[in-house]
N, C-alpha and C positions, 0 to 999 in steps of 0.2 A: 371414244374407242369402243367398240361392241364387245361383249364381255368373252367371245371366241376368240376374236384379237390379240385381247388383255391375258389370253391363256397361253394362248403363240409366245408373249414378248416375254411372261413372267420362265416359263419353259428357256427362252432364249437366256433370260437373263444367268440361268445356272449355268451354262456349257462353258463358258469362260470366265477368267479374269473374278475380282471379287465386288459386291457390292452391299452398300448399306439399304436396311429394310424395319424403319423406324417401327415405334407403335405407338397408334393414335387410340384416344378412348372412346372417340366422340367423332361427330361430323364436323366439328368446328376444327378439333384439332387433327383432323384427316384433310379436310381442305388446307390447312395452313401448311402440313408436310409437304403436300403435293404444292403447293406454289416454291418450295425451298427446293423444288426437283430431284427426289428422291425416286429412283425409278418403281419401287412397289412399297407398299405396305402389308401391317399385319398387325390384327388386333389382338388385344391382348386382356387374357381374363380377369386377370387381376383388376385394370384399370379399367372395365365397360363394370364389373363389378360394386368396386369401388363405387361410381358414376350413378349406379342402383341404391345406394347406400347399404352394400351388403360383401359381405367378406367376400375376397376369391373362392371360385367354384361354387358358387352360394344364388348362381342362376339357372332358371329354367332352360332347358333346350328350347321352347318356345320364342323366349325372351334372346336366345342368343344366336337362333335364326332372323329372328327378327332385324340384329342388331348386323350381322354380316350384309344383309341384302341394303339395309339402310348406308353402309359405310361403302359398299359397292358401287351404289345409284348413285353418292356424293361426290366420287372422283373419277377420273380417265385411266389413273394408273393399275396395274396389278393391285388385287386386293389376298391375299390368303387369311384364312382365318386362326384362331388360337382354340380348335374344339375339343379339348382339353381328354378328357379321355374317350372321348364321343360319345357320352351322353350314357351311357351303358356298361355292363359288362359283358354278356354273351357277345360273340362276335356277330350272330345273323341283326342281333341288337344295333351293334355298331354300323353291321352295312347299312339296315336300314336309315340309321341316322345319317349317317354319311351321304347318302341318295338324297336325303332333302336338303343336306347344306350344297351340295353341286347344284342346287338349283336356284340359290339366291343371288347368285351373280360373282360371286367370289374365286380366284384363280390359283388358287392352293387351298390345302389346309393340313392342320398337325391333328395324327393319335396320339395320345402319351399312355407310358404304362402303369403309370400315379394311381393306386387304388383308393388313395383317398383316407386309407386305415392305417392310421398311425402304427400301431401292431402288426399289419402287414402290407407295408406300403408299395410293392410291386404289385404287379401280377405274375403268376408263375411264369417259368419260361416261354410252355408250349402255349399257353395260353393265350399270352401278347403275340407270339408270336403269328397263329390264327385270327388276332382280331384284328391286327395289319393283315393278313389276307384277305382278310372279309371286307377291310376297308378297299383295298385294290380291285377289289371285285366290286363293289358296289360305284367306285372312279368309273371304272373300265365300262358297268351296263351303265351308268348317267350319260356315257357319250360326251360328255362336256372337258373331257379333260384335263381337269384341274389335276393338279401337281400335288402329288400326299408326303408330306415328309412322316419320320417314323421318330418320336422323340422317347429316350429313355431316361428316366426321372432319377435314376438312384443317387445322383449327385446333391440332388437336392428332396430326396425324400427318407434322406437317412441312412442310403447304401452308397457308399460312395466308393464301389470297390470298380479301380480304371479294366480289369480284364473281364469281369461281367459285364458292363456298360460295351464293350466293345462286341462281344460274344453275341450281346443282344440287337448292337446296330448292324453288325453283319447278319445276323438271322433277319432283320425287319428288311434291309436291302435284297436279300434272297426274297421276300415274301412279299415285296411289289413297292418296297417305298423309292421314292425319286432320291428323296434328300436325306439325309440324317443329321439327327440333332442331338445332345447331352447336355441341357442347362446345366449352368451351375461349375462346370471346369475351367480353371482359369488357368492350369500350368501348361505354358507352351509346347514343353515337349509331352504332355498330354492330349493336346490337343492334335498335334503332329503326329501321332501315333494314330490317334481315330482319322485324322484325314488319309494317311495310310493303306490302315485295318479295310475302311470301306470304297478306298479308289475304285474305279473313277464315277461311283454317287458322290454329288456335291453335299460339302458340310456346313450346316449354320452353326453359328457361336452366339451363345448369348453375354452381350459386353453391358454390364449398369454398372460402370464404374470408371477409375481412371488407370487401371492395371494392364492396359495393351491400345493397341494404336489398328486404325486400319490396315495400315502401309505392317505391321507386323503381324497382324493373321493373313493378310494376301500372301506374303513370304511362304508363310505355313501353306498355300495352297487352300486356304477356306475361303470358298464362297460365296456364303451369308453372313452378314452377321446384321442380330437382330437386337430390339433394347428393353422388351419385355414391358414391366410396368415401370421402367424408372423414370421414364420422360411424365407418366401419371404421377409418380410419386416425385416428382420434381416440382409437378404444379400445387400437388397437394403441400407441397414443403413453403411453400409463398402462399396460399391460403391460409393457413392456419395459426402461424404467427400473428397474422393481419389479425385475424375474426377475434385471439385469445386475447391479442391487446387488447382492443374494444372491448370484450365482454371484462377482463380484469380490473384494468387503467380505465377506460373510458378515453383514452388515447387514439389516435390515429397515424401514427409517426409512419408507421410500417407501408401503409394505403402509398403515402407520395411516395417509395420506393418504388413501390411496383410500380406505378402507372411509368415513373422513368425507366424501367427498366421494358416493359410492356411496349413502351411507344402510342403510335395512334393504330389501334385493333381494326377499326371501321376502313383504315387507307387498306391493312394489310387484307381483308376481306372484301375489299370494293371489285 
């Protein structure tokens, strides 16, 4: 599907109804989503990170340009990406960035307002709130279309206060984002509340866990919902056992789990 296409369907897929939108770290595990027919994907920092051997947020904008156009070229389906705070702070910063990720082939992508500083972990209001314009602006002159959601971090960067987070998705929805997002909220009538606040921009959820079902954020009226790094840190959770025996025991117990568990990788790949 030509990546104009893939910008149509991933567009289509928000206007109704709800759907899942995994995250692969890798090409291996971006093909194998896409064979379990998942209508889009969306990469996720933590887990291409990780894949680096290097903490979340611990990569080059180079390195994760790279990584979006690569994950693009590998599949048919909508690709969005996880550009974490876009690379920058100043907003003319962030369009620029944004202008060169609309060009790797990718059909969304996320701002978030994470500053990255433990001590000041947003960015001020007006701030974010400009660097999602700048983002919209720099969509808007790429021509390509891609879908910007506008993610606000404070749930999971130490501000977890629900009428701020809301205050600020409605400002990013005024300032040009498609979609709105708030990792990190699991309380349903929390969630229900942002679906609400920012009707009718569609909302993603981020679910790594077993505290909510699909069939119960569609209810809520949420349209995305995404899995961040947990499907990485699920594989990493079956590595590591495996590698700690061996180095410990000199054991292998762990190895035959997997491979039963795994199946034959070469049929699911062929």
């Amino acid at each position: 599907m030509p990546p104009s296409d893939r910008v149509r369907a991933f567009h289509r897929l928000h206007e109704s109804g709800c759907f899942v939108i995994p995250n692969p770290w890798d090409v291996g595990s971006a093909r194998l989503l896409e064979r379990l027919r998942f209508p889009a994907l969306a990469t996720t920092s933590s887990g291409f990170a990780w894949s680096m051997g290097r903490p979340d947020n611990g990569v080059t904008l180079k390195q994760a340009l790279a990584h979006f156009h690569a994950i693009a070229e590998a599949v048919e389906i909508p690709v969005s990406a996880d550009f974490e705070h876009g690379f920058a702070d100043a907003p003319d910063a962030v369009a620029a960035n944004v202008a060169a990720a609309a060009q790797t082939g990718i059909a969304g992508l996320s701002i978030e307002d994470s500053t990255g500083d433990a001590a000041d972990p947003l960015y001020g209001f007006d701030l974010a709130v400009e660097r999602i314009r700048a983002a919209r602006r720099a969509v808007d002159s790429s021509g390509r279309g891609v879908l910007l959601t506008g993610r606000s971090e404070g749930f999971v960067a130490g501000r977890p206060d629900l009428a701020e987070t809301i205050r600020r998705l409605i400002a990013y929805a005024e300032a040009g984002a498609d979609c709105l997002f708030a990792p990190g909220i699991r309380k349903l009538e929390d969630i229900a509340a942002i679906v609400r606040a920012v009707a009718p921009k569609p909302v993603n959820v981020l679910v790594s866990g077993d505290w909510t079902t699909a069939a119960q954020l569609a209810e809520l009226g949420v349209r995305r919902i995404s899995t961040g790094g947990a499907l990485a840190r699920a594989a990493w959770a079956g590595f590591l056992p495996a590698a700690q025996e061996i180095a410990t025991r000199g054991t292998f117990t762990t190895l035959s789990k997997a491979v039963a568990q795994a199946g034959d990788l070469n049929k699911l790949f062929a």
